[in-house]
C-alpha angles and dihedrals in degrees: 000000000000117000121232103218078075078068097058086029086066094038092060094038087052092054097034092055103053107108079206102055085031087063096043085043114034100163104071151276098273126187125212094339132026109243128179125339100261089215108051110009093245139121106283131250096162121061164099132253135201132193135163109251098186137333131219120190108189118208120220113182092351105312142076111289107160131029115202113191121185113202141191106216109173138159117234123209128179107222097335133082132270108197105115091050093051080058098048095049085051093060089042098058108006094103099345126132121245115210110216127174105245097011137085119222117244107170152316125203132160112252099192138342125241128217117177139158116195126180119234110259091226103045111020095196083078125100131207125191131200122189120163130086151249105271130187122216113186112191125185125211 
């Protein structure tokens, strides 16, 4: 059986492999929770996130046939903008295959974008923002 946290693994190799995204955000491909800055050990200011939205098996005969994954991939940016490397996750996923042990690739297609700007909950003269989208990935098995 193949195992659905592959799904997420590729998602985060595509994205952490890009020289492109890499140089915009320097800090890392983080799931779930941002951790340390990759590049300098430090606490990050640069980078992306991904998290799991929502997630749809669909059962054919009985058994799971189709996983649809929708999935927030956004680049974070303390007090800068984003916006180059929103653009960057959408031509990396928008239509792009996703190559998954034990799967075969459907689709992926963003389902809606995200803009967002959040003030630090410490200091609140500190601005976040947050630029990418909602994306959906459907692998079969």
């Amino acid at each position: 059986m193949a195992d659905s946290s592959d799904i997420d693994a590729a998602l985060i190799a595509k994205l952490q492999n890009d020289a492109t995204l890499k140089a915009a955000m320097p800090d890392g491909v983080f799931f779930g929770l941002a951790g340390l800055s990759i590049a300098t050990g430090k606490n990050s200011t640069r980078f992306v996130l991904v998290s799991i939205a929502e997630n749809v098996d669909r059962a054919v005969f009985g058994g799971r046939a189709i996983e649809s994954v929708l999935y927030l991939v956004k680049a974070v940016s303390l007090s800068g903008d984003s916006k180059g490397a929103a653009a960057r996750i959408d031509q990396l996923v928008e239509d792009q295959p996703l190559t998954v042990a034990g799967y075969t690739w459907m689709s992926s297609a963003r389902e809606q974008r995200v803009r967002e700007m959040e003030r630090d909950d410490v200091d609140a003269s500190i601005v976040w923002t947050h630029r990418g989208g909602l994306y959906r990935i459907e692998m079969s098995l």
